[in-house]
C-alpha positions in Angstrom: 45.3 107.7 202.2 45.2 109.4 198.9 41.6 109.6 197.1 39.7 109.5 200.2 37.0 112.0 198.8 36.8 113.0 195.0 38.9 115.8 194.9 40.2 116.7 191.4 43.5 115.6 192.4 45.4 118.2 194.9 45.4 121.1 192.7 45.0 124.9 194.0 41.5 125.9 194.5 38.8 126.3 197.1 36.9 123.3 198.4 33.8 123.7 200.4 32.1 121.6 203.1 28.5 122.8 204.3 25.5 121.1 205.3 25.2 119.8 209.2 27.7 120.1 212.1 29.8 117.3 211.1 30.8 119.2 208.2 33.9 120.2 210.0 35.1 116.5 211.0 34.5 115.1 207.6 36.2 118.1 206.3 39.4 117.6 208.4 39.3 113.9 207.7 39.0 114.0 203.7 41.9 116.3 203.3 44.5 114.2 205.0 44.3 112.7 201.9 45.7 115.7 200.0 48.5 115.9 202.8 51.9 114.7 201.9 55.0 113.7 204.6 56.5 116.5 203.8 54.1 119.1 203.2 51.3 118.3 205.6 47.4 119.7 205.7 47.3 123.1 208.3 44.0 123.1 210.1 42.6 126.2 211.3 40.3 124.9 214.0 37.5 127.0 215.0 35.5 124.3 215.4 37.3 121.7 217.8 37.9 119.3 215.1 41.1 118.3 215.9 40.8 115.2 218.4 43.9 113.0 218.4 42.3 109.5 219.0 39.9 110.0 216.2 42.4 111.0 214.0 44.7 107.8 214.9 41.7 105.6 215.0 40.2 106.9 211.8 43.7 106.4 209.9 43.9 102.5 211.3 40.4 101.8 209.8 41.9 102.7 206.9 45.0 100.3 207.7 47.0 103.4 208.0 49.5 104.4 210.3 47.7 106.4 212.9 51.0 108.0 213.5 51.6 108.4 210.3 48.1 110.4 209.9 48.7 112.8 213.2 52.0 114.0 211.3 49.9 114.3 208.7 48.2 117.4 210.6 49.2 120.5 212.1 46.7 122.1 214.1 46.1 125.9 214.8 43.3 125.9 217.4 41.3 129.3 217.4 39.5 130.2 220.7 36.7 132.7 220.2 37.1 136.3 221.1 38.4 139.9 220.2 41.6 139.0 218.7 40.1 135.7 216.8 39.7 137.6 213.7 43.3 138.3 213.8 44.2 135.1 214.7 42.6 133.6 211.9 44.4 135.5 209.3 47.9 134.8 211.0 47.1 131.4 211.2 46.2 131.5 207.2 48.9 133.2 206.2 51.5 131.2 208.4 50.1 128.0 206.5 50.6 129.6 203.1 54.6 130.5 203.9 55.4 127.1 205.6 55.4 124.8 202.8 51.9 122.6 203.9 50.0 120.6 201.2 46.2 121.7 201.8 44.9 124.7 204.0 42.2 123.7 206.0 39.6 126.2 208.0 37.1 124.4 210.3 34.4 126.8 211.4 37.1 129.4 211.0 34.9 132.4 210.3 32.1 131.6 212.7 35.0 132.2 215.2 37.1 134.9 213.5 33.3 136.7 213.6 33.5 136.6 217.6 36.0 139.8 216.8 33.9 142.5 216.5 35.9 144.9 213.9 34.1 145.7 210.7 35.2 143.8 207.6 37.0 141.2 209.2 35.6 138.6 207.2 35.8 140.2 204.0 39.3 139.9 204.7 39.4 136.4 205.4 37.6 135.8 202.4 40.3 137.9 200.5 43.4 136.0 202.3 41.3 132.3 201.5 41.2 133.2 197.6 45.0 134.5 197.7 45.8 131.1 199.6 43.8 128.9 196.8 45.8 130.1 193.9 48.7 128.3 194.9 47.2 125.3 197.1 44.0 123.6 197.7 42.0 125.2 200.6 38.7 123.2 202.4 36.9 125.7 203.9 34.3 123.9 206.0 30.9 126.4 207.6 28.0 124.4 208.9 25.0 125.4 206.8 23.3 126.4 210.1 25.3 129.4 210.9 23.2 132.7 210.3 23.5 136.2 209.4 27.5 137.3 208.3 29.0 133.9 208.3 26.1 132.8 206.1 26.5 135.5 203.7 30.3 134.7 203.8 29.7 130.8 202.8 27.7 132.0 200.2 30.4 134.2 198.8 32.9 131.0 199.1 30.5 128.7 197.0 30.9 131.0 194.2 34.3 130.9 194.2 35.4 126.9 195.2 36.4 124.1 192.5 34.2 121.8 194.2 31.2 122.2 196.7 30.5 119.0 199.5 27.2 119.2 201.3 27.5 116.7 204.3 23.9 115.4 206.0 23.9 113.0 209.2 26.2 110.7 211.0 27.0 107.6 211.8 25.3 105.1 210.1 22.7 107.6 208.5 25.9 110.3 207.2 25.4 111.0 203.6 28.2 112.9 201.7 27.1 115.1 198.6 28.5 116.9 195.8 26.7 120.2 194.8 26.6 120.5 190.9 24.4 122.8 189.1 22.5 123.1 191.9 21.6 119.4 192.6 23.0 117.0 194.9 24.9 114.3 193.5 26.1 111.7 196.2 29.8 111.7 196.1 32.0 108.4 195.2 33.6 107.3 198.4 34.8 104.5 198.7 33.1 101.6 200.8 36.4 101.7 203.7 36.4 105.5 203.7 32.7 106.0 204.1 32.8 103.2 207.4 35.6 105.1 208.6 33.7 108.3 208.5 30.6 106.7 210.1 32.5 105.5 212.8 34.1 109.3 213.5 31.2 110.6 213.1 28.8 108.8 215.6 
C-alpha cells in the first residue's frame, strides 16, 4: 500500500488536496498508504468520506487486504453544527496523542465553520501546523468552497510540503501536483490510478 501517491516519504508536514469534490476521497484513499498496523491514518471526516465497501474494495484492487485497509483507518465523523468547531479540534488533538501515523481532515473546516464563534478556524489552522511538526497531516478542502474556508485553504497552501490539485472522476480523474504555480500531473502508478477511478465514479 505504501507509495500510492508521491508523498516525500511519511515525514511531518502538511499535505494539501484541493480542486473538485472528490478531493476528499482521493485524499482519504492516498494516505492509507502513509498508515502503518500499528499507528494507523485518523480521519476527521467532515466530508462523509469514510464508506466501508469503498475502502475494502479499493484495498482488493490493489490486491490488499480489505481488512487489512479498514484497520488501517480510524474514523472521526463530524456532523455540522454549533459545537462542530469544537469537535474538530478534539478530534485533532485526540489524533495527535494516540500514536496514529497520518492526520487526515476531510472537509474538516467547511464543517468546523457551521460553528458560528469568531476565530474558530484560525484555530484549526493553528492546531493543523502544531499537528504537522511531528506527523504528516492531508488536509483536503474542495476548491469550490467560498468566503472563510477559502481564505483558510489559502493560508494552508502556504504552509504544506506538498500541494495535490485533484480534477474529475472516474475515467476522466486527473491527479496534479502544484509546483511553482503550474500543474504537474502526479506519478501514480497505473493500479493505483484504476483503483481511484473506480472509487471515484
Amino acid at each position: 500500500m505504501h507509495g500510492l501517491l508521491p508523498f516525500p516519504a511519511p515525514e511531518p508536514g502538511i499535505y494539501l488536496f484541493t480542486g473538485d469534490p472528490e478531493c476528499c476521497l482521493v485524499a482519504l484513499l492516498a494516505s492509507v498508504s502513509l498508515a502503518r498496523p500499528t499507528a494507523p491514518a485518523a480521519l476527521v471526516d467532515g466530508a462523509e468520506a469514510a464508506d466501508p465497501h469503498r475502502l475494502a474494495r479499493f484495498g482488493r484492487l490493489l490486491r490488499a487486504d480489505p481488512r487489512e485497509v479498514l484497520r488501517l483507518v480510524r474514523v472521526r465523523r463530524i456532523l455540522t453544527g454549533l459545537e462542530a468547531g469544537r469537535v474538530v479540534v478534539e478530534a485533532v488533538h485526540e489524533a495527535v496523542g494516540g500514536g496514529c501515523g497520518a492526520l487526515v481532515l476531510a472537509g474538516a473546516a467547511r464543517a468546523a465553520l457551521q460553528d458560528g464563534r469568531f476565530g474558530v478556524l484560525g484555530r484549526l489552522l493553528a492546531e493543523v501546523v502544531e499537528a504537522s511538526r511531528s506527523l504528516p497531516v492531508v488536509v483536503a478542502e474542495p476548491g469550490s468552497c467560498l468566503g472563510p474556508v477559502r481564505a483558510w485553504v489559502a493560508e494552508v497552501a502556504h504552509a504544506a510540503r506538498a500541494v495535490y490539485e485533484v480534477r474529475g472522476r472516474g475515467e476522466d480523474l486527473r491527479i496534479c501536483r502544484v509546483v511553482g504555480g503550474k500543474r504537474v500531473l502526479a506519478a501514480v502508478s497505473a493500479r493505483a490510478m484504476e483503483a481511484l477511478r473506480w472509487a471515484t465514479r
